[in-house]
Every structure is written in structure tokens, then in C-alpha cells.
N, CA, C and O of each residue as an XYZ file, in Angstrom:
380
protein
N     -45.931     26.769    -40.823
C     -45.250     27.011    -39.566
C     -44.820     25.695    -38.911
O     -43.661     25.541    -38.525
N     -45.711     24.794    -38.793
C     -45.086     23.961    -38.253
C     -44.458     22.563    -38.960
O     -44.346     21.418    -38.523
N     -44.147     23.097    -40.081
C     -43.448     22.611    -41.062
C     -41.707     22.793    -40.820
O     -40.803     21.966    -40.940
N     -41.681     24.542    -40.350
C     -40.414     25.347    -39.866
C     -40.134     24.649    -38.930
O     -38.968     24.365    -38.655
N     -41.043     24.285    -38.334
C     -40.352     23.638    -36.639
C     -40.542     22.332    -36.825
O     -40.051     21.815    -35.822
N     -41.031     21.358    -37.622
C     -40.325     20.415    -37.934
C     -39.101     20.013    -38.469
O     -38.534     18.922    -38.412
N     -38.734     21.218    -39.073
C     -37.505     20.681    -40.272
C     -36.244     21.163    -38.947
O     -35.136     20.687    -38.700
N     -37.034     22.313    -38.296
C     -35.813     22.752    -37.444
C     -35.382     22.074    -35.944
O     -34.427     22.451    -35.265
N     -36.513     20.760    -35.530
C     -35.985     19.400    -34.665
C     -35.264     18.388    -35.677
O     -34.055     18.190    -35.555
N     -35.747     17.973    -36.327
C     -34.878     17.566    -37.139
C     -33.659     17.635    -37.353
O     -32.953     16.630    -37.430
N     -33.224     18.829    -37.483
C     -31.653     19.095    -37.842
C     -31.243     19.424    -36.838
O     -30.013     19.398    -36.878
N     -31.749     19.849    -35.569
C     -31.412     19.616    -33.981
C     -31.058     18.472    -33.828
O     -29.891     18.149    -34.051
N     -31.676     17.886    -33.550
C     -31.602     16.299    -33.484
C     -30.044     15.803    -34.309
O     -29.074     15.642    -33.568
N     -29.917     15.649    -35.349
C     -28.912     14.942    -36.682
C     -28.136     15.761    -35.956
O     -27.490     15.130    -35.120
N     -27.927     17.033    -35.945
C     -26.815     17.756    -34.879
C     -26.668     16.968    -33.265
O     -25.501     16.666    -33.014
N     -27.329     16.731    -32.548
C     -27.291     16.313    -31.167
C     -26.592     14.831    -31.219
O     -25.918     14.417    -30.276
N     -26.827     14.044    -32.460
C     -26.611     12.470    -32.713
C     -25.209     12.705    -33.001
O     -24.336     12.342    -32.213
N     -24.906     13.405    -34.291
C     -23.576     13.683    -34.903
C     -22.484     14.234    -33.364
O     -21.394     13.716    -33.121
N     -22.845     14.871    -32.881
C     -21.926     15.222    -31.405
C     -21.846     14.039    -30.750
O     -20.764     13.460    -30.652
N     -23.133     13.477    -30.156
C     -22.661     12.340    -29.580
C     -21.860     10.667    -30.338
O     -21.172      9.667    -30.131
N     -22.368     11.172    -30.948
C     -21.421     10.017    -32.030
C     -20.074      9.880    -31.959
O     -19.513      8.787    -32.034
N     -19.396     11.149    -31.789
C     -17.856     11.429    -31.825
C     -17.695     11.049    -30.167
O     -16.793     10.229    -29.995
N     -18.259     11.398    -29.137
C     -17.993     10.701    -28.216
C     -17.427      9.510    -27.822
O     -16.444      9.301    -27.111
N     -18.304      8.635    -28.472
C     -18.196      7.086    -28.699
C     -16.628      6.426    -29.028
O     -16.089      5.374    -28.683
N     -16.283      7.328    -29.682
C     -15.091      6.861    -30.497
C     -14.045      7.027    -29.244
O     -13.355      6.011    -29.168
N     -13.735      7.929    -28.304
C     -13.127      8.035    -27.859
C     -12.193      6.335    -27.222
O     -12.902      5.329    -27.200
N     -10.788      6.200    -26.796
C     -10.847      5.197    -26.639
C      -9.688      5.244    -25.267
O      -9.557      6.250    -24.571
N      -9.142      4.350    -25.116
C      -8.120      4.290    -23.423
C      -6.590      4.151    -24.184
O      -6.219      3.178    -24.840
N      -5.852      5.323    -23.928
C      -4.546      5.292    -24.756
C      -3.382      4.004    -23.764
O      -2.253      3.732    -24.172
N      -3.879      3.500    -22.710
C      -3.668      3.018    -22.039
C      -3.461      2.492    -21.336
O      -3.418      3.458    -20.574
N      -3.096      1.182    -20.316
C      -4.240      0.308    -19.452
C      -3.329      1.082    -18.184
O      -2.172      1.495    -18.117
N      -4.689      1.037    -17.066
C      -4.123      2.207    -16.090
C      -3.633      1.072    -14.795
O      -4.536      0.445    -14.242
N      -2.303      0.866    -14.387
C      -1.770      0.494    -13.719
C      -1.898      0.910    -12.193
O      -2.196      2.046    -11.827
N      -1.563     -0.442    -11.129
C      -1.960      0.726     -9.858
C      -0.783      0.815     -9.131
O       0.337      0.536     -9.560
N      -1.063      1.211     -8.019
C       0.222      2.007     -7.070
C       1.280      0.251     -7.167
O       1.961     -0.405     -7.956
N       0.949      0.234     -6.266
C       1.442     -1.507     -6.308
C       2.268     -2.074     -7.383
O       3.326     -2.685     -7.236
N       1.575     -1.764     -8.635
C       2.303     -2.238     -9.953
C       3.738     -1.392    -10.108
O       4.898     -1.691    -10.389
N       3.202     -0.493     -9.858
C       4.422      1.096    -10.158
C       5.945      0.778     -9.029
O       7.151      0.981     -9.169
N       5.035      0.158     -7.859
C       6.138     -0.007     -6.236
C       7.502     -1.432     -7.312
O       8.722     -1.599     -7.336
N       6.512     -1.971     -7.867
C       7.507     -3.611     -8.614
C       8.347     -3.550     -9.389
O       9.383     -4.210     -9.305
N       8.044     -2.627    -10.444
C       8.127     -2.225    -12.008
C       9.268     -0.778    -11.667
O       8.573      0.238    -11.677
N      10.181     -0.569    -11.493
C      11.148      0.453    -11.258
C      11.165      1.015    -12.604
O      10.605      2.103    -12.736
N      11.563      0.616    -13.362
C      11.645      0.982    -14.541
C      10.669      1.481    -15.009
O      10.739      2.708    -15.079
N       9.590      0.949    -15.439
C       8.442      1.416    -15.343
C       8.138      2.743    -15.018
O       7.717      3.673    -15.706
N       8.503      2.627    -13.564
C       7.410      4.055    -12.846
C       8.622      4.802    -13.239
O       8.204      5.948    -13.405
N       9.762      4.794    -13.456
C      10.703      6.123    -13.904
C      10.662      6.309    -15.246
O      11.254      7.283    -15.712
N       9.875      5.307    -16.202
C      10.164      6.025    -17.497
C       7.916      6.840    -17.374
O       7.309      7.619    -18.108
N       7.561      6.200    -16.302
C       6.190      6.928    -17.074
C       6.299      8.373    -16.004
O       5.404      9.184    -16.241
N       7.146      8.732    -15.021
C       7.652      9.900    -14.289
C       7.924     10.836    -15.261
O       7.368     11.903    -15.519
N       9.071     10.154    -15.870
C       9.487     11.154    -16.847
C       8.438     11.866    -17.916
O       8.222     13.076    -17.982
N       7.929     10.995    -18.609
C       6.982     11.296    -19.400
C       5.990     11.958    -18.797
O       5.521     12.774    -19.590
N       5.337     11.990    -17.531
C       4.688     12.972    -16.908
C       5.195     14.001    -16.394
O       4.281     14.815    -16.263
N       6.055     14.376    -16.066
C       7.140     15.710    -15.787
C       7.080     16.495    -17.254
O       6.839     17.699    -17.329
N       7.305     15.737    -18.287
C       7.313     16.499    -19.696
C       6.516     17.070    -19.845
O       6.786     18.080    -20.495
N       5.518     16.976    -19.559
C       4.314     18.225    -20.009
C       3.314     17.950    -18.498
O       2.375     17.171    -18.335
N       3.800     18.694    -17.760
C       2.764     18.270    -16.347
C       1.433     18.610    -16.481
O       0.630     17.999    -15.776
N       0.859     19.819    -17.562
C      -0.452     20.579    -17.489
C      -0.776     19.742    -18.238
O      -1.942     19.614    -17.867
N      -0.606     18.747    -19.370
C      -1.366     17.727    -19.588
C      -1.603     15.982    -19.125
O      -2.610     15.281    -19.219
N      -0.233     15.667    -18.608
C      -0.295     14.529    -18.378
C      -0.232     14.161    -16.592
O      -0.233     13.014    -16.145
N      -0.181     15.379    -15.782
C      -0.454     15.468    -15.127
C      -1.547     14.496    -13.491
O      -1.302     13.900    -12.442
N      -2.774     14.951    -14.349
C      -4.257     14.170    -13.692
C      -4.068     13.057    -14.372
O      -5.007     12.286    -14.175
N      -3.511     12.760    -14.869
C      -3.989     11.341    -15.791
C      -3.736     10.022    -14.219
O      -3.245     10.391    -13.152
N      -3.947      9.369    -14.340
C      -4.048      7.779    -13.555
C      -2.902      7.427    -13.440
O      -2.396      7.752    -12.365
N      -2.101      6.735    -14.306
C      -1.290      6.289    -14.317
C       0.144      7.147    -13.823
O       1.022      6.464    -13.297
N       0.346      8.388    -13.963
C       0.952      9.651    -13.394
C       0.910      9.913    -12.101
O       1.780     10.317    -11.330
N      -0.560      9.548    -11.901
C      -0.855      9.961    -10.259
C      -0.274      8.404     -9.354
O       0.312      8.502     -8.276
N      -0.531      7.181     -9.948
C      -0.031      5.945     -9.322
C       1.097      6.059     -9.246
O       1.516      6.143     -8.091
N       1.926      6.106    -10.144
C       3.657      6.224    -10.232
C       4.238      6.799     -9.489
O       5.345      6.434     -9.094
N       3.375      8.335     -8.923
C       4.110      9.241     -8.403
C       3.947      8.677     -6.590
O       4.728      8.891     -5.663
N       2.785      8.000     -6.590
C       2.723      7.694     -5.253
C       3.310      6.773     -4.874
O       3.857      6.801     -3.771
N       3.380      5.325     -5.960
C       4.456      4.768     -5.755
C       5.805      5.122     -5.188
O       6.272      4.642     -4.155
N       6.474      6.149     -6.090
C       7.369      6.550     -6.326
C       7.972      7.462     -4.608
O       9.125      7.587     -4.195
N       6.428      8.026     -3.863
C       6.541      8.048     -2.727
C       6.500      7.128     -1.753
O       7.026      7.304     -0.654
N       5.603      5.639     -2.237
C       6.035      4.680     -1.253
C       7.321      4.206     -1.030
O       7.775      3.752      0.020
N       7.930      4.364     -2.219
C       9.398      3.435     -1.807
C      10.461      4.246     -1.384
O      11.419      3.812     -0.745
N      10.228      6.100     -1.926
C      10.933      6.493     -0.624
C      11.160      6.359      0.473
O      12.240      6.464      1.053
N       9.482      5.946      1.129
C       9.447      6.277      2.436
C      10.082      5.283      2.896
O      10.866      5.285      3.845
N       9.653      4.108      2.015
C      10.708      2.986      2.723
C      12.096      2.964      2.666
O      12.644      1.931      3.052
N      12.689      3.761      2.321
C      14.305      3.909      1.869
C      14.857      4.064      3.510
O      14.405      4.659      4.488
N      15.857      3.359      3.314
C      16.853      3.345      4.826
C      17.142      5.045      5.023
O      17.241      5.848      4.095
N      17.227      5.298      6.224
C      17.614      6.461      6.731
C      19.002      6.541      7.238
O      19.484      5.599      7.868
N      19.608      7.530      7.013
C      21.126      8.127      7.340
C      22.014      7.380      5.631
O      22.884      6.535      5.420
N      21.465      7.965      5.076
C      22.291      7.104      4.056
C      23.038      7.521      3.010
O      22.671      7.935      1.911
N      24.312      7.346      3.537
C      25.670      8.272      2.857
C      25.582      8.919      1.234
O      26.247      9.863      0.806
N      24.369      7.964      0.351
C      24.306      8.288     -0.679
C      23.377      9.391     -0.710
O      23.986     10.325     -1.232
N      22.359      9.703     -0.450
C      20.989     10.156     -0.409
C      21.587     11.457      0.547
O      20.832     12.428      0.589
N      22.914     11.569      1.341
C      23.117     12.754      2.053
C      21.406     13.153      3.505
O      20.811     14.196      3.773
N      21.274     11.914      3.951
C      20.107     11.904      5.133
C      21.300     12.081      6.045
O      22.451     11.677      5.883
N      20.687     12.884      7.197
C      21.165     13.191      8.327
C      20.482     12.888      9.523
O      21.059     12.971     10.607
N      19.556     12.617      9.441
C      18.235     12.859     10.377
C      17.534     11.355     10.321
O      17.040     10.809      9.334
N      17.636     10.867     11.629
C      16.595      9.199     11.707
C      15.688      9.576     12.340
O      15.742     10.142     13.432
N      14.248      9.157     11.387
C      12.931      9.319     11.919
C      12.969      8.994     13.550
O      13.833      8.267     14.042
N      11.936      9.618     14.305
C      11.878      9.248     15.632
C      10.749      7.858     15.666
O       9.939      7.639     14.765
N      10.886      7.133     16.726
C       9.941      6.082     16.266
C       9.342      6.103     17.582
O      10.079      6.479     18.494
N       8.362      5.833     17.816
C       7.289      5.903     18.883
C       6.915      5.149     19.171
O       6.041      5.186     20.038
């Protein structure tokens, strides 16, 4: 009997190692850029936009997706208002 339940931690175990093992490997497809970088880099934040728009349910949460996009809202906000191209009608009120 307790021969059975030795052999059967055992191969618990070699199972529990072998799972975490594959963990390990995992690696960073990426280096994750920040808002700031994304505000400089125009190019940049519109080609990694795009590529996150392409499949939003996966690339979505990712870091670098989420920086770009906020970027991508900072420099709106800074964009001149009333501006014949952009079709603005409306100047923020300022307080």
C-alpha cells in the first residue's frame, strides 16, 4: 500500500514539475513602451493602433495597446480647436 502511494506522489510530482517547467519558457514578445514614448513616435503609435484594432479580443489588454491608445488620446486633446480640417465647431470653454 504504501508502495501505491509512493509511486502515485511521485508521478504527481514529475506531473506538477513538467507543468511548471513550460511556464518558464514563456518569454516578452516585446519591450513595452510608455504613454510618453507613443505621444513622440507618431508612427509608431499608428502602426501599433492598427495592429491592435486587428484583432481587439486579443491584442487588446496588452500594454503597449493600452499606452498608444492613450497617447493617441493625449495628442488629441492637445489638437487646436475649430479646425477646418478635423470639421470642430465648438471651442472648449476655459475657466
Amino acid at each position: 500500500m504504501k508502495r501505491h502511494i509512493a509511486i502515485s506522489l511521485g508521478l504527481s510530482g514529475a506531473l506538477l514539475a513538467s507543468i511548471l517547467a513550460g511556464c518558464e519558457t514563456r518569454k516578452m514578445e516585446e519591450e513595452v513602451r510608455t504613454v510618453d514614448w507613443y505621444e513622440t513616435n507618431n508612427a509608431e503609435r499608428a502602426a501599433k493602433l492598427n495592429h491592435c484594432m486587428s484583432d481587439p479580443g486579443q491584442y487588446d489588454a496588452l500594454p503597449n495597446c493600452i499606452n498608444a491608445s492613450r497617447a493617441e488620446n493625449n495628442v488629441k486633446a492637445g489638437t487646436k480647436w475649430n479646425d477646418e480640417k478635423r470639421d470642430l465647431r465648438t471651442e472648449p470653454k476655459v475657466l
